[in-house]
C-alpha positions as CSV (number, residue, x, y, z in Angstrom):
1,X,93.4,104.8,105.2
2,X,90.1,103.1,104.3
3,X,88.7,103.1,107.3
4,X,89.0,104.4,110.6
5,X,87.2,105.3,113.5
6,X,88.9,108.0,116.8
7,X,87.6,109.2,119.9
8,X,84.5,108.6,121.5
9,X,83.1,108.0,118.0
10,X,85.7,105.0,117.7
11,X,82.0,103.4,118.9
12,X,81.3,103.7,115.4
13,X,84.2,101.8,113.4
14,X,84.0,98.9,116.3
15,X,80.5,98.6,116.0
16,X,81.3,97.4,112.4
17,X,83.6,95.6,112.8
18,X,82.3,93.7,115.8
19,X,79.4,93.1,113.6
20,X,81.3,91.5,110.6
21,X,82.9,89.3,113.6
22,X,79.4,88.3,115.1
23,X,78.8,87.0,111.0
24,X,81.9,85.0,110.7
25,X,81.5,83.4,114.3
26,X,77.4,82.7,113.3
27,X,78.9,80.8,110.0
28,X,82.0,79.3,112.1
29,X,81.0,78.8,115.7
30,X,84.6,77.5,116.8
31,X,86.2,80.6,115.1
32,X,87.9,83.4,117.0
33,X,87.3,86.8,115.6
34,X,90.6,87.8,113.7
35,X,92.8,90.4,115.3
36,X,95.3,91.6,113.1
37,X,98.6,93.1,114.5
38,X,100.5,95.9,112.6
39,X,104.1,95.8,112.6
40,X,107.0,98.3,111.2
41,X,110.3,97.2,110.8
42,X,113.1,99.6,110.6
43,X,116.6,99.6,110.3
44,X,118.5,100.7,113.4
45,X,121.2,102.8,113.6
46,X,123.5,100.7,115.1
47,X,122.7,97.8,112.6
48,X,125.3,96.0,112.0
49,X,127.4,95.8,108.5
50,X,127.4,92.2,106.1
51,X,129.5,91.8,103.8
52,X,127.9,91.0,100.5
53,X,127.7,87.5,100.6
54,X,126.6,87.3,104.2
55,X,123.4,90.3,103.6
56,X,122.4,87.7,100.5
57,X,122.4,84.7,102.7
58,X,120.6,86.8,105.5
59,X,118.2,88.4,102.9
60,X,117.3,84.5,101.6
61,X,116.4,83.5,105.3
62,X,114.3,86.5,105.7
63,X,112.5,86.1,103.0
64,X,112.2,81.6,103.7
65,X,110.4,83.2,106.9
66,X,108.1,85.3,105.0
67,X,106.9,82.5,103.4
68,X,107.2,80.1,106.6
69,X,105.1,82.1,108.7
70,X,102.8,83.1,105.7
71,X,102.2,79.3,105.1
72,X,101.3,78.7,108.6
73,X,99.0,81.8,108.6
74,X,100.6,83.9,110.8
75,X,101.4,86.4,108.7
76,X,98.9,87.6,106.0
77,X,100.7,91.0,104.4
78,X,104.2,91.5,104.2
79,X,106.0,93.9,102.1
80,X,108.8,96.5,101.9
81,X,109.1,100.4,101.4
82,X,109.9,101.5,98.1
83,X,111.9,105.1,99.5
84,X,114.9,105.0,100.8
85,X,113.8,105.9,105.0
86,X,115.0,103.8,107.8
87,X,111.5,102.2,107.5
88,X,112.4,99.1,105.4
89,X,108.8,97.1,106.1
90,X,105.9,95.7,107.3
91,X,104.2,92.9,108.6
92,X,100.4,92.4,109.6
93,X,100.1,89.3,111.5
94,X,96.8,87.5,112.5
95,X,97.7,86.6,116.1
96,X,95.8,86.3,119.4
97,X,98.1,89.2,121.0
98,X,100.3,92.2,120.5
99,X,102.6,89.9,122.7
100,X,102.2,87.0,120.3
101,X,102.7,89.4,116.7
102,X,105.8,90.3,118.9
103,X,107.5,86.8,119.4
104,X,106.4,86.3,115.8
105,X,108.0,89.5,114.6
106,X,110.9,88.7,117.1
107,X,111.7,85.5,115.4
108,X,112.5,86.5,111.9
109,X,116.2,86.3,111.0
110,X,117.2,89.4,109.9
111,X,115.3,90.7,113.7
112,X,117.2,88.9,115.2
113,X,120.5,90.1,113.5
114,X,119.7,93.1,114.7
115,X,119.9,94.3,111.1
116,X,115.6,95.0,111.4
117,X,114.1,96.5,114.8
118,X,110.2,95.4,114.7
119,X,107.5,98.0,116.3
120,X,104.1,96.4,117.0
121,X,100.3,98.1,116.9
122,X,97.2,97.0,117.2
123,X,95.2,95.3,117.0
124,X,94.6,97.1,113.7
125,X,90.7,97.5,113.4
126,X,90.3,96.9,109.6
127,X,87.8,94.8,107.5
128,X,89.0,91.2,107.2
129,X,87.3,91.0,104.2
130,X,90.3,93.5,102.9
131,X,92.8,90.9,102.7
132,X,93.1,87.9,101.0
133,X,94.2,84.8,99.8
134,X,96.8,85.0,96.8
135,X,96.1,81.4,96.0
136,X,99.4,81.2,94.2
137,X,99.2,84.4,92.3
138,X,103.0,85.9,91.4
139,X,104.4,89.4,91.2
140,X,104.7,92.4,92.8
141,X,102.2,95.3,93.3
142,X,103.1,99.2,94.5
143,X,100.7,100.9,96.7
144,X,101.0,104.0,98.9
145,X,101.0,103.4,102.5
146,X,100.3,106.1,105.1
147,X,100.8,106.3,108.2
148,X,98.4,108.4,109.9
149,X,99.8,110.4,113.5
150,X,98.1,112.7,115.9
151,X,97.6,116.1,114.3
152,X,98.1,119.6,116.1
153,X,94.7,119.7,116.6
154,X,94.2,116.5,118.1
155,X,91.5,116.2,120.8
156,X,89.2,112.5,121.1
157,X,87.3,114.2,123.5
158,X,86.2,117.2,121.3
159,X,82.6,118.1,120.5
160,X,82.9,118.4,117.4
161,X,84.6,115.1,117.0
162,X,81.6,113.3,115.9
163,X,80.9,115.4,113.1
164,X,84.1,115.1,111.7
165,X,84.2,111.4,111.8
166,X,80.7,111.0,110.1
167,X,82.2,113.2,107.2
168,X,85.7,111.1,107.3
169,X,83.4,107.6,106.9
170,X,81.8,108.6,104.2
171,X,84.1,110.0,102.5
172,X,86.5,106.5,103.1
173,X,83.3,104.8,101.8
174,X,83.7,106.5,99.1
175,X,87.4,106.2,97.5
176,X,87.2,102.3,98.9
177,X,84.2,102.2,96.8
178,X,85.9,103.7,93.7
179,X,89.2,101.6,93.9
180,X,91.5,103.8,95.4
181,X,92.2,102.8,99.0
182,X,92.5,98.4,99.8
183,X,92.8,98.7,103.4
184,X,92.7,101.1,107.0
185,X,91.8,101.5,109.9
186,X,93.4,102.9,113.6
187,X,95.3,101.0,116.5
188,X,94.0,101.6,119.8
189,X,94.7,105.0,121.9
190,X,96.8,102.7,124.4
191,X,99.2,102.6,122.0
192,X,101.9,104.4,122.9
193,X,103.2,107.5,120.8
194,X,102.0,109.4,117.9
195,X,100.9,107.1,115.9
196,X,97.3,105.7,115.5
197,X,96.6,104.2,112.5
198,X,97.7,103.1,108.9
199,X,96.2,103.1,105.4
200,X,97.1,101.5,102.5
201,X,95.7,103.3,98.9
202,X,95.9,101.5,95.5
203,X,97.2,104.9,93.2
204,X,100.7,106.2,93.3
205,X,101.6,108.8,96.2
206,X,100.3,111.9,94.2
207,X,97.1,110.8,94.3
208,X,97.2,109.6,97.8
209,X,98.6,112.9,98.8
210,X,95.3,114.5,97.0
211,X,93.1,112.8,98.8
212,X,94.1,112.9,102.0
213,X,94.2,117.1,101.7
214,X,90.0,115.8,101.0
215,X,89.6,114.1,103.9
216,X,87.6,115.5,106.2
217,X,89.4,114.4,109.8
218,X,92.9,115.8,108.0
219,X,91.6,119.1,106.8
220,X,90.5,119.6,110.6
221,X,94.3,119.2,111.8
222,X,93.5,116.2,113.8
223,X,95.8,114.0,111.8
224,X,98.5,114.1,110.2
225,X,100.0,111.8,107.5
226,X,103.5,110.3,106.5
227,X,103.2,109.1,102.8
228,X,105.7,106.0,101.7
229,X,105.9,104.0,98.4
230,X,105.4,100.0,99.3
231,X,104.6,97.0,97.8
232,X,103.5,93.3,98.0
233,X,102.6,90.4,96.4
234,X,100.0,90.6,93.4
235,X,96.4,89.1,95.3
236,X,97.0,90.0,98.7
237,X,95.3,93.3,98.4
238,X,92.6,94.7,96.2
239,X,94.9,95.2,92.9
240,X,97.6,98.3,93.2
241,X,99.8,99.6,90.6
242,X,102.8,98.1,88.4
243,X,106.2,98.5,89.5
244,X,107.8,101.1,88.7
């Protein structure tokens, strides 16, 4: 996604980030650094079935939550895949915890009618300058959001690693700079399975797919990528496509 930083050379993206943290605590002393939390929600397989009035009411209180929590600010991105996957959403959560996001995450209706199974990351190391404030902008964006895994080749202890990720920071530099990708960056390696970071690009999935064969750190085999349709709220993010 925008961002990211593996392996030893993970120095590198932290750095940065704990440098944009040292700013905001020097212009807000009493601030904590924000940790954002990344969290997918799926459908399970054993979810149960509503019947159409009761999956409308349910749908209603999930979405009074959203707003709830987004008021309160928990929860600064929410939004749902576009393709028809057992991934149905996300939420990113400012939060002092994984355990925290979790409750958080835990406490939304449709969770807990087992009809939405949350997983949690993070923290997710991305620029808090990324996301912002909609300050009562309406509509709905499409974006692309990938969700970057551990490729065949997949070693953070290899040599060559650091090459690699000077290449794949530039060359995020680059399509951020030219209004392609609003947000990324990677969890940390103690989370558990394959993946280890998300990215969230501002063009359709063609595009996204096109650019991620030109990235650097993907066309040395040490990620892979899953590539879904999603959307959110116009302001959030720097500005995505129209819905289709």
């Amino acid at each position: 996604m925008r961002r990211t930083a593996f392996g030893g050379v993970l120095l590198f993206g932290l750095m940065a980030l704990a440098g944009l943290a040292f700013a905001q605590a020097e212009a807000h002393p009493n601030a904590k650094p924000s940790q954002y939390f990344f969290v997918l929600l799926s459908r399970p397989a054993n979810a149960p079935q509503l019947s159409k009035e009761a999956g409308e009411k349910l749908q209603d209180e999930h979405m009074a939550n959203i707003h709830r929590m987004a008021a309160e600010h928990k929860l600064v991105i929410a939004g749902p895949f576009l393709d028809d996957t057992a991934l149905r959403g996300i939420f990113v959560f400012q939060a002092d915890s994984a355990a925290q996001a979790q409750e958080w995450a835990n406490g939304d209706p449709a969770v807990k009618a087992g009809r939405l199974s949350p997983e949690v990351h993070g923290p997710w190391l991305v620029d808090p300058r990324a996301i912002h404030d909609p300050a009562g902008a309406e509509g709905f964006e499409q974006y692309t959001l990938v969700l970057l895994k551990r490729g065949d080749k997949w070693n953070p202890n290899a040599p060559e690693l650091g090459d690699v990720m000077k290449e794949h920071h530039a060359y995020i530099k680059q399509i951020t700079d030219q209004g392609k990708l609003a947000i990324a960056g990677p969890f940390p390696f103690s989370d558990p399975g394959e993946l280890i970071g998300a990215s969230i690009f501002q063009v359709g999935g063609e595009q996204t797919a096109k650019l991620l064969q030109d990235d650097p750190i993907v066309k040395a085999g040490l990620l892979k990528t899953e590539i879904h349709p999603w959307g959110t709220g116009k302001g959030v993010l720097a500005a995505g496509q129209p819905m289709q």
